[in-house]
MIGUGU-117725 format. One record per residue (C-alpha): x, y, z; residue in three letters. Coordinates in steps of 0.1 Angstrom, whole numbers, plus 5000, padded with zeros to 4 digits. Example, Ala and Ser with C-alpha at 12.3 -4.5 7.8 and 13.67 -1.06 7.14 Angstrom:
# MIGUGU-117725
512349555078ALA/513749895071SER/
# end
This chain:
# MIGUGU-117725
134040414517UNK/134540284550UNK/137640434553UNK/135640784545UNK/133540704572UNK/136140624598UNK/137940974586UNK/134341134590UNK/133941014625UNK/137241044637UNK/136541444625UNK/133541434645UNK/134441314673UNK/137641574672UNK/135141864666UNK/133041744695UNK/135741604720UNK/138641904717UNK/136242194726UNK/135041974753UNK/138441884764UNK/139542264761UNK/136142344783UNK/137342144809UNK/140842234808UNK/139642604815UNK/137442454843UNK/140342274859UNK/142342574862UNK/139342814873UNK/138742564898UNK/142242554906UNK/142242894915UNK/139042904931UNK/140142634951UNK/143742794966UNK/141743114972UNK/139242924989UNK/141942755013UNK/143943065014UNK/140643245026UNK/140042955055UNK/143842905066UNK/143543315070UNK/140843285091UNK/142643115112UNK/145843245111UNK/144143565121UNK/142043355150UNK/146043235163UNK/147243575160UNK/144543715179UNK/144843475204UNK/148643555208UNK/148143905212UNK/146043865244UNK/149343745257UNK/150944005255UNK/151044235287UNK/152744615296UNK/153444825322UNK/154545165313UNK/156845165290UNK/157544765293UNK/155844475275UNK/156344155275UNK/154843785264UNK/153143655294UNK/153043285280UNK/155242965293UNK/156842725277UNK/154242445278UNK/151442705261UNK/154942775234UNK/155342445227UNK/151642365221UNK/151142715200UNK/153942565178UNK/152442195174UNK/152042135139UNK/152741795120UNK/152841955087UNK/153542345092UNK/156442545107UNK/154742795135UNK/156443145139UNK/155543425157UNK/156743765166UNK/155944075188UNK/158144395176UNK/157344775178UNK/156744915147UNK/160045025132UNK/162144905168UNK/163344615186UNK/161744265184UNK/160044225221UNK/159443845214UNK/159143525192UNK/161143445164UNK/163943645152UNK/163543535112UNK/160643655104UNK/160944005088UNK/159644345095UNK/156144405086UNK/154444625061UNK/154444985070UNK/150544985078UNK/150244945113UNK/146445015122UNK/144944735103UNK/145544365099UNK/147344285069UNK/148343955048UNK/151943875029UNK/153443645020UNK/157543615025UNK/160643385026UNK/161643245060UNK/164943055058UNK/164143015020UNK/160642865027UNK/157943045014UNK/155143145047UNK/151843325048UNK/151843615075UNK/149343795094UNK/150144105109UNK/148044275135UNK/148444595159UNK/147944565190UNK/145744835208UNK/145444675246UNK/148744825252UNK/149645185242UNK/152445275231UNK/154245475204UNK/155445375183UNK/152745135186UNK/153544725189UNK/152344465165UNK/151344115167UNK/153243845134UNK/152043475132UNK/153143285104UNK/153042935092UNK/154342755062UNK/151942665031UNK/152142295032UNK/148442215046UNK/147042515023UNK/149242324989UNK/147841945000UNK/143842075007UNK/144042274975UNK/145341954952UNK/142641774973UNK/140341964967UNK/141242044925UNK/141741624921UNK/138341564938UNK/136741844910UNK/139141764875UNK/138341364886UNK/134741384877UNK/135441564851UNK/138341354835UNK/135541024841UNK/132941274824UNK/135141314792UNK/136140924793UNK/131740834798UNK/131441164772UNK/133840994742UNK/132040664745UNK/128940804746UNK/129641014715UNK/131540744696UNK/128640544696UNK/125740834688UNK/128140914655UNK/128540564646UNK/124740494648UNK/124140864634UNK/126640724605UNK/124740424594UNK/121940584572UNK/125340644548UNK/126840294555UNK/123340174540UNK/123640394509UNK/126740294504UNK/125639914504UNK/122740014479UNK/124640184454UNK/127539884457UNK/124939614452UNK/123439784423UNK/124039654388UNK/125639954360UNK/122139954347UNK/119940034372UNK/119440404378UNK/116340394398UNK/116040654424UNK/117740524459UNK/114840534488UNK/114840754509UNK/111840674536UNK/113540654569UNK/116440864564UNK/117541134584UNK/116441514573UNK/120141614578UNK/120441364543UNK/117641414526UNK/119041764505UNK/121641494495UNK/119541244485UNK/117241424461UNK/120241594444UNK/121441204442UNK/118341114429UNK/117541384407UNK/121541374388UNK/120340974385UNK/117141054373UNK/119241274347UNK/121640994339UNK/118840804329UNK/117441014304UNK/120841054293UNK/120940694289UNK/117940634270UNK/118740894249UNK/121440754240UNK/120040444234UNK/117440604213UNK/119740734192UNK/121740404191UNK/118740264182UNK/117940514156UNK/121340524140UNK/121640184134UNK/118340214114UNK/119340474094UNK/122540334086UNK/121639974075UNK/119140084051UNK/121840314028UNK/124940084039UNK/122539774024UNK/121939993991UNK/125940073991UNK/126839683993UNK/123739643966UNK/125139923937UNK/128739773941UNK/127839423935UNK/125739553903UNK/128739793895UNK/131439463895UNK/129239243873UNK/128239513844UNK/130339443814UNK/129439763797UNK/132040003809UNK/129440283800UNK/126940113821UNK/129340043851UNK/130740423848UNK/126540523858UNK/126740303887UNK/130240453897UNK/128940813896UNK/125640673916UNK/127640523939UNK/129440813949UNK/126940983958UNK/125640743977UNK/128540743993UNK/127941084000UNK/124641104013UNK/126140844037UNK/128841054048UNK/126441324052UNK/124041114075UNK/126740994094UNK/128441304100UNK/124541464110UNK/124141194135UNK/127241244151UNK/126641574155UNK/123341494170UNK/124841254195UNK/127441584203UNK/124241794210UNK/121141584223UNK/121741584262UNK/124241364274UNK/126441434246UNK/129641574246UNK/128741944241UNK/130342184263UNK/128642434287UNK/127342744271UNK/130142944292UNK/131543164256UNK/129543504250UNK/129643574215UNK/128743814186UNK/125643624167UNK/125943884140UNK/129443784130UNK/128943434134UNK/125843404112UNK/127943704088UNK/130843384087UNK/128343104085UNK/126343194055UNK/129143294039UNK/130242924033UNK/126842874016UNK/127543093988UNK/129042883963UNK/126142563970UNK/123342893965UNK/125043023939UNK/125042693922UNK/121642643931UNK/120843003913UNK/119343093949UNK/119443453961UNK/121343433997UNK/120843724015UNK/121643834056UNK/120044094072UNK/121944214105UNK/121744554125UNK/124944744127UNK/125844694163UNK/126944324177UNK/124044174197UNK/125843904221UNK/124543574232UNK/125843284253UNK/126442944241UNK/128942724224UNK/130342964190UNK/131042574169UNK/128042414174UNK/126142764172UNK/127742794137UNK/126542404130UNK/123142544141UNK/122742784111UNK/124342564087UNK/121542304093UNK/118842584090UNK/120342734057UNK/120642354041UNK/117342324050UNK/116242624029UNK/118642514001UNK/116842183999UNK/113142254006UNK/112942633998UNK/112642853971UNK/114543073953UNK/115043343976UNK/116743284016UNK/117243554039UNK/119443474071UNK/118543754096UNK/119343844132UNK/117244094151UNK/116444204184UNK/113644134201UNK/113244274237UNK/115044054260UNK/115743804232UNK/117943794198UNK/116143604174UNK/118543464145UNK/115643334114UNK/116143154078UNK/113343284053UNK/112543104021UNK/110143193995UNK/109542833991UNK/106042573996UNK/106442614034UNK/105242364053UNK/101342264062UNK/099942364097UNK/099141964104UNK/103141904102UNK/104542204116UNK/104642094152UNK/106341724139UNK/109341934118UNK/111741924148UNK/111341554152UNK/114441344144UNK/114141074116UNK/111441344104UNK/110341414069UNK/107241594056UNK/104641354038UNK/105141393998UNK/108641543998UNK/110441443973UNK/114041643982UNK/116541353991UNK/117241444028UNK/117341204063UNK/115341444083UNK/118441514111UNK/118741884102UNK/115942054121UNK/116341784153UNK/120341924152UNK/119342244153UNK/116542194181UNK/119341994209UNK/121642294196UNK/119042524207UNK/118242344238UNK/122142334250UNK/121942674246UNK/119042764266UNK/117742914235UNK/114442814220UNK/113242734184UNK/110242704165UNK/108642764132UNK/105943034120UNK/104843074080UNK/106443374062UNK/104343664050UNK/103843684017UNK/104243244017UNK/106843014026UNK/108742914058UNK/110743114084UNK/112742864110UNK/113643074137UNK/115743034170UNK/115343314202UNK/119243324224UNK/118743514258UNK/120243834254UNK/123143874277UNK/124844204287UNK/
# end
């Protein structure tokens, strides 16, 4: 679990720390750019200033002009620790009057003051070009100054190091800062985890969740409310344990009894009774051992799949009943079914549906009457399969106690150990299907289960 955690932080902080990162990376370069305009913009300013300056040097008479400027005022125009200073008078299209030879010809736009940026003895130089208007002539003289981009490169590094810095510190400061928020955010699961570690296998009490952040509280009820269901998975299970073990001692002590009797009677005619009694014995015990299993299959908890399979109830109770022909016939009991002609399909589990209408049609064999009608029919939004018997029925005080497991109506005297109709209620119940009993017009018992209807 800690590892978890340390995976569920280090995703965190990835989630929180690359868009920041990314953020920043975009605001370094914006600022980059923001910054070399915003030197390019000064240095311009006073390129242009220099240029300016230059061109009130420049003098003309008639159709001569010339630099009026000596060598000392050269030499201190060209003073520059870091930059290379050129400059350049030239008429338009002509002759270079004065300056520097190396720098080239200027755009072809005269009349205004225009920037590029050029190659000057493979060095790249920002240029100003200005005309000049003091002195007419035509074609008309302009003014070059020039200057390599070494102060512009170190003030624009400055100025992007003294932004990105604060930034880079920010995003150090940042990760701490959120490091330590998740791992305190973190520690309302760390204390789960300690709960549920400490606790013993048998304690399913609801974990606590005063003090716990909203963000965990949807996860803590649907913790708490799948315990809540593994506990009454649990005592259901415990029940039936419980129950089973009751059940079975009682017949299991009667088994061990009628063998001992069996193995000490000399008659043989005598001893071949308590054979025949003890096999069926035997298979009552079968039969209650095979009903609780199945009960332990359906009751919740159990090992019953998800009613995921639609299926045709007609068909299934049409192949159901028909295995209880030959005990009915036996029995000189009329086994009818009653179906409409069109399938009517239902969702559930097809096996343990079939299981559910066996236990409803032994239950008519044993406590009915002559006459048992299986019937399906549709009933709105529900298909309702029923087991009819013309039998004693059963009184109104007990009708609500039927369902019970271990359940067996006061007086009956039908051998039986009371599982059927608590089978075919967890069926019922895994199905999202109800059941229920009502008395039968005309006397006796109808046991009826309602499916859903599905499409």
């Amino acid at each position: 679990m800690k590892a978890q955690n340390n995976q569920l932080r280090n995703k965190l902080l990835a989630r929180v720390l690359i868009p920041m990162a990314l953020v920043m990376m975009v605001s370094g370069v914006i600022g980059y750019f923001q910054a070399r305009n915003f030197v390019n913009a000064s240095y311009d300013r006073s390129l242009l200033e220099e240029a300016r300056g230059l061109a009130g040097q420049v003098q003309g008479s008639g159709k001569d002009v010339f630099l009026d400027m000596p060598p000392i005022a050269d030499e201190m125009l060209r003073a520059d620790s870091a930059d290379h200073i050129y400059y350049q008078i030239r008429v338009v299209g002509g002759e270079v009057i004065a300056g520097d030879m190396v720098l080239p010809a200027p755009p072809n736009t005269p009349q205004r003051v225009v920037y590029y940026d050029t190659l000057v003895q493979g060095e790249a130089v920002r240029v100003v070009s200005i005309p000049h208007t003091s002195v007419p002539m035509d074609p008309p003289i302009v003014i070059q100054f020039a200057e390599t981009l070494h102060k512009r490169k170190v003030l624009a590094n400055e100025i992007v190091v003294a932004v990105i810095a604060p930034q880079f510190a920010l995003m150090i400061l940042a990760w701490f800062a959120i490091q330590q928020g998740i791992k305190v955010g973190l520690q309302p699961l760390q204390i789960i985890t300690r709960g549920i570690e400490q606790r013993s296998p048998s304690d399913l009490a609801p974990l606590p969740v005063e003090n716990m952040p909203q963000e965990l509280l949807p996860l803590m009820s649907a913790f708490n409310a799948m315990l809540l269901r593994l506990g009454n998975a649990a005592d259901a299970q415990k029940r039936f344990v419980a129950d089973a073990a009751h059940q079975l001692r009682t017949p299991l002590a009667a088994l061990r009894i009628q063998l001992e009797r069996a193995l000490r009677e000399p008659d043989p005619a005598m001893r071949e009774s308590l054979l025949q009694q003890l096999v069926a014995a035997i298979e009552r015990t079968a039969r209650l051992s095979s009903q609780l299993l199945l009960l332990a299959r359906a009751e919740p908890g159990g090992t019953a799949p998800p009613p995921t399979e639609h299926f045709d109830l007609c068909a299934l109770a049409f192949n159901a009943g028909s295995n209880w022909i030959p005990r009915a016939l036996a029995q000189n009991v009329d086994l009818g079914l009653e179906t409409p002609d069109h399938p009517l399909t239902v969702c559930g589990e097809p096996v343990m549906a079939g299981e559910l209408v066996n236990n409803l049609i032994d239950n008519a064999l044993r406590y009915g009457g002559a006459q048992i009608t299986l019937r399906v029919t549709e009933q709105g939004e529900w298909v309702e399969l029923s087991v009819e018997d013309d039998g004693p029925g059963v009184p109104a005080a007990e009708a609500e106690h039927i369902f019970e497991r271990f359940y067996r109506v006061p007086g009956s005297k039908v051998d039986g150990s009371g599982l059927g109709l608590a089978i075919v209620r967890e069926i019922a119940h895994g199905c999202g299907a109800s059941c229920g009993y009502r008395p039968r017009e005309g006397g006796g018992a109808c046991f009826f289960v309602r499916f859903p209807k599905t499409a």
